[in-house]
C-alpha positions as CSV (number, residue, x, y, z in Angstrom):
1,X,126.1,74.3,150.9
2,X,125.9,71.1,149.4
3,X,122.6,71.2,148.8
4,X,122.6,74.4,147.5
5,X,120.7,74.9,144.3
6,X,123.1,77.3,142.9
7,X,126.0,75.3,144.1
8,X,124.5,72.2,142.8
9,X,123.6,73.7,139.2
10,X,128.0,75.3,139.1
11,X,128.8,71.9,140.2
12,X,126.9,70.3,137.1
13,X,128.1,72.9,134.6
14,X,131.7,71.7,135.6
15,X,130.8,68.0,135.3
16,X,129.1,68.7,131.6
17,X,132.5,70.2,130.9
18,X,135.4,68.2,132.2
19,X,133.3,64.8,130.5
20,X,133.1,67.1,127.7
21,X,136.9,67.4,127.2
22,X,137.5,64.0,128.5
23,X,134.9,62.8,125.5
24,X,137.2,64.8,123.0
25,X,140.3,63.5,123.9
26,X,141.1,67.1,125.1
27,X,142.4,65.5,128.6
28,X,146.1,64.3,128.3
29,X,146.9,60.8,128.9
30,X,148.1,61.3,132.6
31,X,145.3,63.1,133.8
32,X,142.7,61.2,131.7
33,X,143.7,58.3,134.2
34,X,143.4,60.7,137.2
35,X,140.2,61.1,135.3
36,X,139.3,58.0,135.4
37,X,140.1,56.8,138.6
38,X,138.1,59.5,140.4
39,X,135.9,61.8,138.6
40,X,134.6,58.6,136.6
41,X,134.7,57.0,140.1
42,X,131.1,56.9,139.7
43,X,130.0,53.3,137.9
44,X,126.8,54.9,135.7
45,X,128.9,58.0,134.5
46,X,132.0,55.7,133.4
47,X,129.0,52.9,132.0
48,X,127.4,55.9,130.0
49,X,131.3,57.2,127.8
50,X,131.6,53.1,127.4
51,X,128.1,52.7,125.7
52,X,128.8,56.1,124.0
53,X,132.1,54.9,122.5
54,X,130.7,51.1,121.6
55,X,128.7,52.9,119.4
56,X,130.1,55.1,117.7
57,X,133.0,52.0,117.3
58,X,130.3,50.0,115.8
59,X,128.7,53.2,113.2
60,X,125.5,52.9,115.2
61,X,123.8,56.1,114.0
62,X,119.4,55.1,115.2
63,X,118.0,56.3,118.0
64,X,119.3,56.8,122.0
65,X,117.5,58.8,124.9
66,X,118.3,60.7,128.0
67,X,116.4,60.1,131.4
68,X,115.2,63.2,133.2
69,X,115.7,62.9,137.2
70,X,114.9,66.2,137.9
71,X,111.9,68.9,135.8
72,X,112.3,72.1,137.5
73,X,114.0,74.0,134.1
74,X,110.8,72.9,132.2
75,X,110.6,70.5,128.9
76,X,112.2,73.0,126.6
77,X,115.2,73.6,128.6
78,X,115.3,69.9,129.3
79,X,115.1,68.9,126.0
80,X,117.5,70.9,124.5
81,X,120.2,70.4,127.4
82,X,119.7,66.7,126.7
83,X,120.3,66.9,123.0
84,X,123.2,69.2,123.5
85,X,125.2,66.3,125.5
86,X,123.7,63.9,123.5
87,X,125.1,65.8,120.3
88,X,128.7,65.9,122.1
89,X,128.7,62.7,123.8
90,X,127.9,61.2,119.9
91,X,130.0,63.6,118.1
C-alpha cells in the first residue's frame, strides 16, 4: 500500500494542504504544536516554513526555486505545482 502510486499522490495532496493551513495561521495554537511536533517531525519540511517565514520577515521579494525529485507529471505540471506552493508558501 505504501508504495502505492495513488496512495502516495492522496497522501501528498493532504501534506500540500495541512502545511497550507498551517502556513496561513489557519491551525489553532494547540494543534499547530501537535503540528509541529509531528507532522513537521521531518527536519527539511520544518527547515523549508523557517526559510519561508525569514523572508517574508525580512521583505525579501527576488528570486527562490523548488527542486524536482520526481518527473513523471511532466515539466508543465511540474512547473506549475511548484509555483502554486511557492505562491502560498510566500503569500
Amino acid at each position: 500500500m505504501l508504495s502505492d502510486p495513488v496512495y502516495i499522490e492522496e497522501f501528498d495532496v493532504v501534506v500540500d494542504e495541512l502545511t497550507d493551513q498551517y502556513v496561513a495561521g489557519e491551525v489553532p495554537d494547540a494543534e499547530r504544536e501537535q503540528m509541529e511536533r509531528h507532522f513537521f517531525a521531518s527536519p527539511a519540511r520544518r527547515e523549508k516554513l523557517r526559510i519561508a517565514a525569514a523572508l517574508k520577515e525580512v521583505g525579501y521579494n527576488g528570486y527562490v526555486s523548488v527542486e524536482v525529485f520526481k518527473f513523471e507529471e511532466g515539466p508543465e505540471a511540474i512547473a506549475t505545482r511548484s509555483l502554486d506552493y511557492l505562491k502560498k508558501v510566500f503569500a
